[in-house]
C-alpha positions as CSV (number, residue, x, y, z in Angstrom):
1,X,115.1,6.3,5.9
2,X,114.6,7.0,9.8
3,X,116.9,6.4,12.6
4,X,115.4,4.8,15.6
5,X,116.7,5.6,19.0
6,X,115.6,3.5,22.6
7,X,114.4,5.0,25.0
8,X,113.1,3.3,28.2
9,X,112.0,4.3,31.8
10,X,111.7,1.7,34.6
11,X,110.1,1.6,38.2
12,X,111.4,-1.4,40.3
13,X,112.4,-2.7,43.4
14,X,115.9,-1.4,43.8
15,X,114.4,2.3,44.0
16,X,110.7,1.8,44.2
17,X,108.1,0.4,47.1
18,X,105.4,-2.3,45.9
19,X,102.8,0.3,45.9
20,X,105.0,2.3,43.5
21,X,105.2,0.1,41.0
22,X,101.9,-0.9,41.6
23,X,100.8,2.9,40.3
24,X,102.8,2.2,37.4
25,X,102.0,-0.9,35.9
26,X,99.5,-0.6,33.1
27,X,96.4,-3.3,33.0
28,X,98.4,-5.6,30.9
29,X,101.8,-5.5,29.0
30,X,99.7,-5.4,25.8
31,X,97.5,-2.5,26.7
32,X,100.8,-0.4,27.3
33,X,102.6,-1.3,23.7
34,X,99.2,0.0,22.0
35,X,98.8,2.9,23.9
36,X,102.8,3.4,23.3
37,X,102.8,2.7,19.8
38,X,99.7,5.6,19.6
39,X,102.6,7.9,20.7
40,X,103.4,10.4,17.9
41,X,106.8,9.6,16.4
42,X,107.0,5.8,18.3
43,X,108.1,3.5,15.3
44,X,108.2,0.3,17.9
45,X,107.2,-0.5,21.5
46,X,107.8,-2.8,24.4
47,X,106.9,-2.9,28.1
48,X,107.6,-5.5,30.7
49,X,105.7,-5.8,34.1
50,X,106.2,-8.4,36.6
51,X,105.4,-8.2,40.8
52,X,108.9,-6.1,41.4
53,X,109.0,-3.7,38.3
54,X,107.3,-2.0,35.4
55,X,109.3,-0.9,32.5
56,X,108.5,0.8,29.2
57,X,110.7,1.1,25.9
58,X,110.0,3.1,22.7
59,X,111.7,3.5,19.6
60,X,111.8,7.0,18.0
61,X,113.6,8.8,15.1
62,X,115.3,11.6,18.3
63,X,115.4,10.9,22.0
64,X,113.8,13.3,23.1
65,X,110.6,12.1,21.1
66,X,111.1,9.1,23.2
67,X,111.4,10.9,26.5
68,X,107.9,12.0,25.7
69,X,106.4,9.4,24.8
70,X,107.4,7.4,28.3
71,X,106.8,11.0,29.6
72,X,103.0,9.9,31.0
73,X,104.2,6.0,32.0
74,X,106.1,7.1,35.1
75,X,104.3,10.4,35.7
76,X,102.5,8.7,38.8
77,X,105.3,8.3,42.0
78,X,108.2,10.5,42.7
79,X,110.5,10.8,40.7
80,X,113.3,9.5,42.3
81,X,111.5,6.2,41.6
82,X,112.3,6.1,38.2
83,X,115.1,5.3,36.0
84,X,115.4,7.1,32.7
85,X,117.7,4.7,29.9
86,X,119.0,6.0,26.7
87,X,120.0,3.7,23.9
88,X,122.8,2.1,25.3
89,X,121.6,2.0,29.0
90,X,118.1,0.4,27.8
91,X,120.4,-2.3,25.4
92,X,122.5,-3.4,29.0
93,X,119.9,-3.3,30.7
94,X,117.4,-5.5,29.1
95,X,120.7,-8.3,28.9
96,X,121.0,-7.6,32.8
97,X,117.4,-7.8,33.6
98,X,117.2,-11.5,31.6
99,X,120.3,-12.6,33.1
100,X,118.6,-12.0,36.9
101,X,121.1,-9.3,38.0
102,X,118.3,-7.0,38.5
103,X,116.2,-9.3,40.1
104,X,115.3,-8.9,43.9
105,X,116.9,-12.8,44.2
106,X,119.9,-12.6,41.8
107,X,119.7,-15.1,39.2
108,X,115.9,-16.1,39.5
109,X,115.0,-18.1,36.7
110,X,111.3,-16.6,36.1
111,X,112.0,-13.4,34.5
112,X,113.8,-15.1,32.0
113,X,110.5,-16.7,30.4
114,X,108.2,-13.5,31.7
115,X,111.2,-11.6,29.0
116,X,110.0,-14.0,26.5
117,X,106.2,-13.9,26.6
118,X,106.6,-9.6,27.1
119,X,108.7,-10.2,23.6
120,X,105.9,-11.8,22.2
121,X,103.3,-10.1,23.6
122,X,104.5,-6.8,22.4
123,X,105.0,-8.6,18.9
124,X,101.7,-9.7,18.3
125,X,100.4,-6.1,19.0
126,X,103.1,-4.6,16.0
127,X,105.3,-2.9,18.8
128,X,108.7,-4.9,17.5
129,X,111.0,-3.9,14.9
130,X,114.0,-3.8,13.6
131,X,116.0,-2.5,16.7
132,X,113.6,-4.0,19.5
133,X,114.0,-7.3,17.6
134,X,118.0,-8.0,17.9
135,X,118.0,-6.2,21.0
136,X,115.4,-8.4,23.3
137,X,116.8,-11.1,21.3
138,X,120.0,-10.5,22.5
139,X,118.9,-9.9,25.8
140,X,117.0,-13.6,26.3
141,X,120.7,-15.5,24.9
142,X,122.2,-13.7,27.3
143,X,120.3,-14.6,30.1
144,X,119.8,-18.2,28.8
145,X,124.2,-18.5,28.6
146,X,124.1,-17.0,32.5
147,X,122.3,-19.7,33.9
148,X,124.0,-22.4,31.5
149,X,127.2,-21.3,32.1
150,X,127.4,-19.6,35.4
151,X,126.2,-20.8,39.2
152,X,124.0,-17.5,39.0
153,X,120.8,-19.8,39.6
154,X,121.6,-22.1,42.2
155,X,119.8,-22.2,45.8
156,X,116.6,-20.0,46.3
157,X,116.1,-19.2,42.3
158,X,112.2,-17.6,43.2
159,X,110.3,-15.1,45.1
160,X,107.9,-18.1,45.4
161,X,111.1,-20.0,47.2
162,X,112.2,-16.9,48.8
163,X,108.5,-16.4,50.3
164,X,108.3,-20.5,51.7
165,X,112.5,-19.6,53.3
166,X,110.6,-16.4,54.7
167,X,107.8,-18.5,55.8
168,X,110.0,-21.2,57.5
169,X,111.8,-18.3,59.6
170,X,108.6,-16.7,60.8
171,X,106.9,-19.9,61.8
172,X,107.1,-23.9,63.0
173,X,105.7,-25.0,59.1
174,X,105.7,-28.6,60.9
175,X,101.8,-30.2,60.9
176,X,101.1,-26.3,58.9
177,X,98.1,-26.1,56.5
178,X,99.7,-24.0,53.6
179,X,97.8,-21.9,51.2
180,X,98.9,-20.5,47.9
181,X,96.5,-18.5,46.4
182,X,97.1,-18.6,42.6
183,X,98.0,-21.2,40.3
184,X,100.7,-19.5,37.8
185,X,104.2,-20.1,37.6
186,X,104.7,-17.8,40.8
187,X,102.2,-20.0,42.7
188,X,103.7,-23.5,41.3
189,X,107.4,-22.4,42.8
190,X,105.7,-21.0,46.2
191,X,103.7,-25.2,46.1
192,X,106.7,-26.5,44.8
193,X,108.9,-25.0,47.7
194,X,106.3,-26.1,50.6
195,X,106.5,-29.6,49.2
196,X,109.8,-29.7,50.1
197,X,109.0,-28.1,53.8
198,X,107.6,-30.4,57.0
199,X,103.7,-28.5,55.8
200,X,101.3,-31.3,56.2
201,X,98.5,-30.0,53.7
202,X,99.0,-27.4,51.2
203,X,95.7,-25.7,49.5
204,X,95.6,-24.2,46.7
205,X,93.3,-21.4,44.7
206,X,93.0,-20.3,41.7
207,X,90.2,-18.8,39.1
208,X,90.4,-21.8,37.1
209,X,90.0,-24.5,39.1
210,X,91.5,-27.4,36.9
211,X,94.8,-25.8,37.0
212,X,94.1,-25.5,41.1
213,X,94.1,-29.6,40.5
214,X,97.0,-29.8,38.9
215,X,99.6,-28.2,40.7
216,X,97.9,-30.0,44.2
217,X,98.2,-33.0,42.1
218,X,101.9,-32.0,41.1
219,X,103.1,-32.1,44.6
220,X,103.8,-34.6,47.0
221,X,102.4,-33.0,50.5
222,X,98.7,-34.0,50.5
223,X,97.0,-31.2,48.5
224,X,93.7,-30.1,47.5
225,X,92.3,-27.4,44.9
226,X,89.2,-24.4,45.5
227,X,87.9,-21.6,43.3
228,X,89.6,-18.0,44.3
229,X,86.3,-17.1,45.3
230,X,86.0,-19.8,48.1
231,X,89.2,-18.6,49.4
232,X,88.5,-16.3,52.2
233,X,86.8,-19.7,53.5
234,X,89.9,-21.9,52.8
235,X,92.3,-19.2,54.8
236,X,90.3,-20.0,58.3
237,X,92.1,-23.0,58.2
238,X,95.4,-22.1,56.8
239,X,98.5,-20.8,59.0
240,X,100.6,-19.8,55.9
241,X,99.1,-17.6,52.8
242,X,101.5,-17.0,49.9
243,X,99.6,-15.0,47.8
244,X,100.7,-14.4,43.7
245,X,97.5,-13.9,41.1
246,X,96.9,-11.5,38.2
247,X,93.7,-10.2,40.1
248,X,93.7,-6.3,39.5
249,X,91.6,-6.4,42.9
250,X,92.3,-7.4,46.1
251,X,91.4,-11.2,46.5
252,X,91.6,-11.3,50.4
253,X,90.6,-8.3,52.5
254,X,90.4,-7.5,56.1
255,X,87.2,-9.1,57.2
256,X,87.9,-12.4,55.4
257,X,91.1,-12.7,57.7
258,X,89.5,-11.2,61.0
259,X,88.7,-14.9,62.3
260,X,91.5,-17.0,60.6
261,X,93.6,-16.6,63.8
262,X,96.9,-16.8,64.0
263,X,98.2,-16.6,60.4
264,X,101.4,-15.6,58.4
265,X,100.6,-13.5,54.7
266,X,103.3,-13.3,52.3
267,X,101.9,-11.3,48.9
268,X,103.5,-11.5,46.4
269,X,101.4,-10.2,43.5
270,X,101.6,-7.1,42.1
271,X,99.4,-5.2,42.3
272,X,98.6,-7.0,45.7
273,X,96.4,-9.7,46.4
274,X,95.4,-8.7,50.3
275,X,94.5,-5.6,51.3
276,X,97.5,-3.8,53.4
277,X,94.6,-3.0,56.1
278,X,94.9,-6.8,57.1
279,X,98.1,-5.7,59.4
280,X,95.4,-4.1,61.6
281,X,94.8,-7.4,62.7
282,X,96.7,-8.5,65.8
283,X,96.5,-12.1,64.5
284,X,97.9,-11.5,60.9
285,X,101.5,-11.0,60.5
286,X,101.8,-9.7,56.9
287,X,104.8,-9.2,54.5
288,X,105.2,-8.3,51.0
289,X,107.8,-8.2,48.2
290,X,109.9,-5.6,50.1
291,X,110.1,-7.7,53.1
292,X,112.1,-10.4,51.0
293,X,115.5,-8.5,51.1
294,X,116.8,-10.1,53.9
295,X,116.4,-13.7,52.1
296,X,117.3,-12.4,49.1
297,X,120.3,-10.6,50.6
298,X,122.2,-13.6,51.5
299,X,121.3,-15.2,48.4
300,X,123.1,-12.3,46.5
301,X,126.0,-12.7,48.9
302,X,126.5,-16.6,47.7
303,X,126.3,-15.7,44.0
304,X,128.5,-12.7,43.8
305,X,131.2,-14.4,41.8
306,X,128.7,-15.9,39.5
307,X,127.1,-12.7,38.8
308,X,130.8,-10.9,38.3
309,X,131.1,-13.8,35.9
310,X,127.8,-13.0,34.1
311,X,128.9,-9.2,34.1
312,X,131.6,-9.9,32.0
313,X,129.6,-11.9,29.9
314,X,127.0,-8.9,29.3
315,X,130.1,-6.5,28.5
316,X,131.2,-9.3,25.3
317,X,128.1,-9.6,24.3
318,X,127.0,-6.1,24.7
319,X,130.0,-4.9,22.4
320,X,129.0,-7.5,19.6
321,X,125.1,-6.3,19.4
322,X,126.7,-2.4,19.0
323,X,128.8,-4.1,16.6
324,X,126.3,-5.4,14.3
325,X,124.2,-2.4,15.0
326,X,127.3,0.0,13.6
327,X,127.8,-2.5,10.8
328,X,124.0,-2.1,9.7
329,X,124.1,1.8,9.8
330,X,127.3,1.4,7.7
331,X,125.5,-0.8,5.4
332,X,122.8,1.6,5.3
333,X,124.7,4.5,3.9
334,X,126.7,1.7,1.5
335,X,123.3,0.9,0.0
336,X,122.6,4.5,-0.3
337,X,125.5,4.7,-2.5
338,X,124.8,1.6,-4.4
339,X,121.7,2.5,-5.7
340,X,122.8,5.7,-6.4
341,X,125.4,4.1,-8.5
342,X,123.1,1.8,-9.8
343,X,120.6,4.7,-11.2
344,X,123.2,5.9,-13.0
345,X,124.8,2.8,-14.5
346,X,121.1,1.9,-15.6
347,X,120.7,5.2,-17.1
348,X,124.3,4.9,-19.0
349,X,123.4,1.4,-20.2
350,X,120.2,2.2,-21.6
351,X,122.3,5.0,-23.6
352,X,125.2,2.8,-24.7
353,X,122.4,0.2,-25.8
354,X,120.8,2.9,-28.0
355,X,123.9,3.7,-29.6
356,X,125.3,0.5,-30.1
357,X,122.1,-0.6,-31.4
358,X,122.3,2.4,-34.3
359,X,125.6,1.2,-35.6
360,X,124.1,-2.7,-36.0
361,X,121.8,-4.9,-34.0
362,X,123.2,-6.2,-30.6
363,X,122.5,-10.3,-29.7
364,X,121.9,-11.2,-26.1
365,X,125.7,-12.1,-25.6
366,X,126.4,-8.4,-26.4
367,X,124.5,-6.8,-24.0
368,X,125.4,-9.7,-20.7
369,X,129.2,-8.3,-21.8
370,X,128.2,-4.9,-21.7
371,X,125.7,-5.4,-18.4
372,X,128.6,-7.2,-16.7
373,X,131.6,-4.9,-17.7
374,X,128.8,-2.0,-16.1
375,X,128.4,-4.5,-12.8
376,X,132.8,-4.8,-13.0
377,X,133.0,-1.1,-12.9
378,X,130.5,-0.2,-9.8
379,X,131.7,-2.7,-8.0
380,X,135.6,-2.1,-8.2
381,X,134.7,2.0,-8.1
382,X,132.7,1.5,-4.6
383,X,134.9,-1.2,-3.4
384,X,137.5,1.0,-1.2
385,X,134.3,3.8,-0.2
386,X,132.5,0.7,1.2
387,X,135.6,-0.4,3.3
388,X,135.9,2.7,4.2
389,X,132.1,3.6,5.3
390,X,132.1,-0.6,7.5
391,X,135.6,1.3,9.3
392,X,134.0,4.8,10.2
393,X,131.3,2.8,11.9
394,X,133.7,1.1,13.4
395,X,135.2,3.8,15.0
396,X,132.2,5.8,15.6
397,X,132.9,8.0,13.0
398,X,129.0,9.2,12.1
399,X,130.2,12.4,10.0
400,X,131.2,10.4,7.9
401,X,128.3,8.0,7.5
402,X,125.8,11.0,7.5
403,X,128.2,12.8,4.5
404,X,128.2,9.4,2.6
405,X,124.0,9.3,3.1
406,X,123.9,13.1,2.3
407,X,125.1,12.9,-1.1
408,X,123.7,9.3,-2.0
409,X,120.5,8.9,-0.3
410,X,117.9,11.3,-2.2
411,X,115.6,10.9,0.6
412,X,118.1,12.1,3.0
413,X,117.1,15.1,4.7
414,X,117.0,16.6,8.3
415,X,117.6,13.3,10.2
416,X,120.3,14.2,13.4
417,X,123.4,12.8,13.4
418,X,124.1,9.1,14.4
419,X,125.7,8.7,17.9
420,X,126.5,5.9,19.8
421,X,123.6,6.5,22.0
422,X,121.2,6.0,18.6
423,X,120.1,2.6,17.1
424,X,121.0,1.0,13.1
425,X,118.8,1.7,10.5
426,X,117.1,-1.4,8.7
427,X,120.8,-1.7,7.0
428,X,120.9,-3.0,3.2
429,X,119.3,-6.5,4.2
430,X,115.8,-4.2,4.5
431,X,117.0,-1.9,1.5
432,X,115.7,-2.1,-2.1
433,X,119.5,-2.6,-3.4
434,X,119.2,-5.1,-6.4
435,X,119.6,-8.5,-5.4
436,X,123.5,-8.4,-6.6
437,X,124.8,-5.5,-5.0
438,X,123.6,-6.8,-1.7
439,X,124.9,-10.3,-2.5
440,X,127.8,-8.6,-2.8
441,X,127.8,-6.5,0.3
442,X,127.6,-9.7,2.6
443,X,130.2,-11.2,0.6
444,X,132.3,-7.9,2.0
């Protein structure tokens, strides 16, 4: 038996510049869990990166194992970048960061499904487990009951809306050539945002150019598709570039803009798609992520009550995932003492069998009455220990739990002492408890 504790680090925008995070951020989400999960001591993994942050999350049997394992993932900025999170910290904030609350525009809907395919990213590489698994879970019907239930997504809900508002500001988009280079969800909200602006063309690029076609063919404005690598030619005619692709390189760099004249870049991507150099040019007015918080600002100003209403919703649910966590360290030390008990009744049984079976030959019926009155006795004998062990955790009363796994649990040894800042065990639904005892433990 191990306890696993969370750890996690992050690096975003509310303490972090673009390049920052940009040192951070691993080659893909994937890549990180393995290299994680290599770790000694990491039983489980997860890591999220999107354009405004780059956070990592291990489990371990001690915290401090975890501290060391995330020890290299922030190692390159300052430190005051980066935000260590214990158990309970990493467990709030996952629910806050799928709920939009930590999002440079409050509420935006995409980190929701970017939360999702990170989950199941870090699954298919073996980094999820039984306390990365109720706590992401938890985390996406959180966020998924914020925008439901709450106002916390309404207006700009995007960077890619946020970067067409910034746009509009900068520049007369009337009779404007658009360009968005990138055809991912980030680029379908920047298109999706023009369309609804007086733009009269909108371009876009993309590596694949079929899914170029069909996001020019998803919008209204009169649209047409290129390869990214025809898109330094496609930007001489363009007077807006919102720029948001996976490219670990820089897509558009100074020379390609040193003719487009007067033009307006708003990257997005992370790491970035045009090369910083590009404000050299006396033509280019460039902004990135960072230059968003005025747009985003009075977004978060509108949404305040929403987001006070989501707080509280964070706190319930918060409290019922350490719930079911206590209950499943309880039920861990109660299956300890089960299958102690059991050992011993199956030991007794096979003795009373013996000597029944000396003093005259026993039929089936016999030995059920005998088996049950066995079952009758273990179960009544535990009954008020188990009550007992589902209150401690209750109250956070871990002595006791660790005394009930110290005398029960032969495999107990040098494990440290449960806190509140420390995950469940796998509990008795993961235990080798016979089928009845935890029949009757959920029946409890």
């Amino acid at each position: 038996m191990k306890t696993g504790v969370l750890q996690g680090v992050t690096v975003s925008h509310q303490h972090a510049t673009v390049d920052e995070i940009e040192a951070v951020a691993g080659d893909d989400e994937a890549a990180v869990v393995r290299d994680l999960l290599a770790s000694d001591g990491v039983d489980e993994a997860f890591a999220l990166q999107t354009c405004n942050r780059a956070e990592a999350y291990v489990v371990t049997a001690d915290a401090t194992v975890g501290r060391e394992a995330l020890a290299d993932f922030a190692a390159p900025v300052d430190g005051d970048a980066v935000r260590e999170l214990n158990h309970e910290t990493s467990l709030r904030h996952l629910m806050r960061v799928a709920a939009g609350l930590e999002s440079l525009v409050l509420g935006e809907n995409q980190i929701i499904g970017q939360l999702r395919t990170a989950f199941e990213t870090a699954r298919g590489v073996g980094g999820v487990g039984p306390v990365l698994e109720p706590a992401i879970t938890k985390a996406i019907h959180v966020g998924e009951r914020a925008r439901t239930e709450t106002t916390i997504n309404e207006g700009v809900v995007s960077l890619g809306s946020a970067a067409v508002e910034l746009a509009a500001q900068e520049r007369d988009l009337d009779g404007a050539t658009a360009m968005v280079v990138g055809a991912g969800e980030m680029g379908r909200l920047a298109a999706r945002a023009f369309d609804d602006t007086p733009v009269t063309n909108i371009v876009v690029a993309n590596r694949t150019v079929p899914h170029a076609t069909h996001l020019a063919e998803d919008v209204e404005t009169t649209a047409s598709a290129v390869a990214l690598d025809a898109a330094a030619a496609a930007a001489e005619r363009a007077d807006v570039l919102v720029t948001a692709t996976n490219s670990p390189d820089h897509v558009l760099d100074r020379s390609d803009l040193a003719t487009a004249g007067e033009t307006l870049v708003i990257d997005l991507a992370q790491p970035r798609d045009v090369d910083p150099a590009v404000v050299e040019l006396a033509a280019v007015d460039a902004f990135d992520i960072d230059s968003l918080e005025s747009i985003t600002a009075d977004t978060r100003e509108r949404r305040r009550e929403a987001a006070a209403t989501v707080e509280r919703m964070i706190d319930e649910e918060f409290d019922r995932l350490l719930d079911s966590f206590k209950r499943q360290q309880a039920d861990e030390a109660i299956a300890a003492m089960y299958e102690s008990a059991e050992m011993v009744k199956e030991r007794e049984l096979r003795t009373a069998y013996s000597q029944l079976e000396a003093q005259g030959e026993l039929t089936d019926e016999q030995r059920e009455t005998v088996a049950a009155l066995a079952d009758a006795l273990v179960g009544q004998l535990l009954s008020a220990p188990t009550k007992s062990l589902r209150d401690a955790a209750a109250e956070d009363d871990w002595e006791t739990i660790q005394t009930a796994l110290s005398l029960f649990d032969p495999e107990f040894g040098d494990h440290p002492s449960p806190t509140t800042a420390e995950a469940p065990r796998e509990g008795i639904e993961g235990s080798d408890a016979p089928r009845h005892v935890r029949e009757r433990l959920r029946e409890d």
